[in-house]
C-alpha positions as CSV (number, residue, x, y, z in Angstrom):
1,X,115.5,85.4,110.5
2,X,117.8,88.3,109.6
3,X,120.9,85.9,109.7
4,X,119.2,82.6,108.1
5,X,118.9,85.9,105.0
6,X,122.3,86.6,105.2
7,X,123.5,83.1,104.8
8,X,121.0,82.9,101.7
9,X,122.3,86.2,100.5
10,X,126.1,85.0,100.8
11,X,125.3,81.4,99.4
12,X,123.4,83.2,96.1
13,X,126.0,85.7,95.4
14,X,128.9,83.0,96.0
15,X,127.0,80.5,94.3
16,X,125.3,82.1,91.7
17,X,126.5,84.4,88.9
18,X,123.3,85.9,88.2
19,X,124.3,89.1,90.0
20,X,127.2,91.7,89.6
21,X,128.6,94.6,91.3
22,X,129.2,98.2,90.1
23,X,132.5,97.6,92.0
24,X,133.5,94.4,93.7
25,X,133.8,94.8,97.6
26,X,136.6,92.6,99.1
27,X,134.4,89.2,100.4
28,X,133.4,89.0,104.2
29,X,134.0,92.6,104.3
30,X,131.5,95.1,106.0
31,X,130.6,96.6,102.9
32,X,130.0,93.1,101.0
33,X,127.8,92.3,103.8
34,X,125.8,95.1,103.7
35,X,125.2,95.4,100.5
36,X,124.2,91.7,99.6
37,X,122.1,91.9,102.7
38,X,120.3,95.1,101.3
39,X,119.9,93.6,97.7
40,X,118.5,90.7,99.2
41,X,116.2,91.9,101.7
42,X,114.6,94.1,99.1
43,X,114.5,91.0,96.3
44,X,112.8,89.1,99.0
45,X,110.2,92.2,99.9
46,X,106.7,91.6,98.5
47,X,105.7,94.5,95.4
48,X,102.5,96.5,96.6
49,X,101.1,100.0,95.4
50,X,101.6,103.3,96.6
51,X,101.1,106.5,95.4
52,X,103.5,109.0,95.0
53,X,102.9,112.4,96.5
54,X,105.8,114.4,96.1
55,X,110.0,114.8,96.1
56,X,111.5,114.2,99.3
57,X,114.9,114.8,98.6
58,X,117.1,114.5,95.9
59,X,116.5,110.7,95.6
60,X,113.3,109.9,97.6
61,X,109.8,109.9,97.5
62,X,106.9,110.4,100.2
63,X,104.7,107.5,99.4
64,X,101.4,106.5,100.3
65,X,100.2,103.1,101.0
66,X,97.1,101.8,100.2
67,X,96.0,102.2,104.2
68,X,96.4,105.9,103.7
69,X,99.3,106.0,106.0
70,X,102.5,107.6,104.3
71,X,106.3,106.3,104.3
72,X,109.2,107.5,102.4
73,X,110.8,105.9,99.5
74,X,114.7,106.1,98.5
75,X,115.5,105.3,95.4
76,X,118.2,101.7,95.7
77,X,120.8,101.8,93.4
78,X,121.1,105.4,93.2
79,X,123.9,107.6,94.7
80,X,124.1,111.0,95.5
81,X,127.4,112.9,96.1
82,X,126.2,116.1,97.6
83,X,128.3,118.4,95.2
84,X,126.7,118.0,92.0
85,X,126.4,120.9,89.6
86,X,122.9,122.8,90.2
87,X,121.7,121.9,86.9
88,X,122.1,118.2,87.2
89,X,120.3,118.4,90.5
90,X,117.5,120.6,88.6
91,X,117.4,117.6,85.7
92,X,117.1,114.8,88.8
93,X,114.5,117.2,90.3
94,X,112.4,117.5,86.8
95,X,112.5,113.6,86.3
96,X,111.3,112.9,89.4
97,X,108.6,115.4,89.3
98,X,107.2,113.1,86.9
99,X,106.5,110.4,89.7
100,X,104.5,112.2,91.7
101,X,100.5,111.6,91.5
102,X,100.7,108.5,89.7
103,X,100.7,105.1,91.2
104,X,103.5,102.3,91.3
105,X,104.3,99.6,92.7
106,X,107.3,99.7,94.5
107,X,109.6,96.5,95.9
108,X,111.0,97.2,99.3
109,X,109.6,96.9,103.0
110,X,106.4,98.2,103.3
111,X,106.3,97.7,107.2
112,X,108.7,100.3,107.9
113,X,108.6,104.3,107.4
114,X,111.8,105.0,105.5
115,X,113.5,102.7,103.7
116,X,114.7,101.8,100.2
117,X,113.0,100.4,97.1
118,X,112.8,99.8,93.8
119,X,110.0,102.0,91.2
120,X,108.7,98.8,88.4
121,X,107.5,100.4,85.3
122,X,104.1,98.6,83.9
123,X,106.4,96.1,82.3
124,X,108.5,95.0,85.5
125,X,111.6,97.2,84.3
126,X,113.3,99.0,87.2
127,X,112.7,102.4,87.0
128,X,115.7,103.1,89.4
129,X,118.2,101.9,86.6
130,X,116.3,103.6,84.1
131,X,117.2,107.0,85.9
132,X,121.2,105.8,86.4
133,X,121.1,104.7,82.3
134,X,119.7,107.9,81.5
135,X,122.6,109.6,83.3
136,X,121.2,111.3,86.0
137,X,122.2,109.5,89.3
138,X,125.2,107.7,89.7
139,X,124.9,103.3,90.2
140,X,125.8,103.5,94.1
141,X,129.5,101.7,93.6
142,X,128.1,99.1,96.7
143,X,125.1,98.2,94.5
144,X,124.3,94.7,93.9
145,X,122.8,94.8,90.9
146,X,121.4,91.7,88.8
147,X,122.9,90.2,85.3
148,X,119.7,91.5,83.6
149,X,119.9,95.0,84.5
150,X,123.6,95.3,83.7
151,X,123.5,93.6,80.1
152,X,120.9,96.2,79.7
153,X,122.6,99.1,80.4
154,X,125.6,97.9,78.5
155,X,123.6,97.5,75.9
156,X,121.7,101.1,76.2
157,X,125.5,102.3,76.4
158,X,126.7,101.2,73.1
159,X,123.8,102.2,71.4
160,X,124.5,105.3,72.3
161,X,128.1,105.1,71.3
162,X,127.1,103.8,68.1
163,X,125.0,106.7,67.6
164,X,127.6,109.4,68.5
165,X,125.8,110.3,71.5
166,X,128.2,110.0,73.6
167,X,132.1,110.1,73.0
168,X,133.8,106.7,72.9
């Protein structure tokens, strides 16, 4: 199963230009296949609910399923060095605060106890590029990210630019 979704991975970013990299891994390569295969696995995992308790880190959530059992939640598409400045990391902790007690539904495997996914909004927008737009994480540089989300925060970027928020 794990290979027949590494073939369909490989065939649909090959194939397909509906998806984008941050940074282009060399083809074949470890990295490529890692990363296609983790953008894939989660695009294939079903959405359900889960209720976020509290920060887990400074990317990931304890969540609880609708069972009642908990699992914890990293935030895909987001990278953390380790040596940012203590405000940044006190702005990433203060957005995320503002996860916890509400409900969301959440793409990523549900069957195991830590793994990665991706926070929809109540309009389907990912909530994990909405955090990299807004400055505060990094886009992981393996990320496979889709055409969508990337016109998007192009778009969000010139804006800005236009605006003079940010220097061109």
């Amino acid at each position: 199963m794990k290979l027949k979704s590494l073939f369909l991975a490989a065939g649909i970013s090959v194939g397909c230009m509906s998806s984008a990299y941050a940074y282009e891994p060399f083809p074949l390569s470890p990295a490529w296949i890692k990363t296609t295969f983790s953008a894939m696995k989660i695009a294939e995992s079903p959405v359900f609910r889960g209720k976020v308790l509290m920060v887990n880190g400074q990317n990931s959530f304890l969540v609880e399923r609708e069972d009642g059992s908990q699992m914890t939640v990293r935030l895909f598409h987001t990278h953390v060095t380790g040596n940012e400045s203590p405000k940044l990391m006190q702005r990433q902790q203060n957005a995320l605060k503002e996860f916890v007690g509400y409900t969301w539904y959440i793409r990523g495997d549900q069957k195991e106890n830590n793994t990665e996914g991706v926070f929809l909004t109540k309009d389907g927008e990912n909530a994990n590029m909405l955090l990299v737009y807004s400055g505060l994480y990094d886009l992981n540089t393996r990320s496979l990210i889709y055409s969508y989300d990337k016109k998007l925060m192009e778009n969000k970027y010139k804006y800005m630019q236009s605006r003079n928020l940010i220097p061109k």
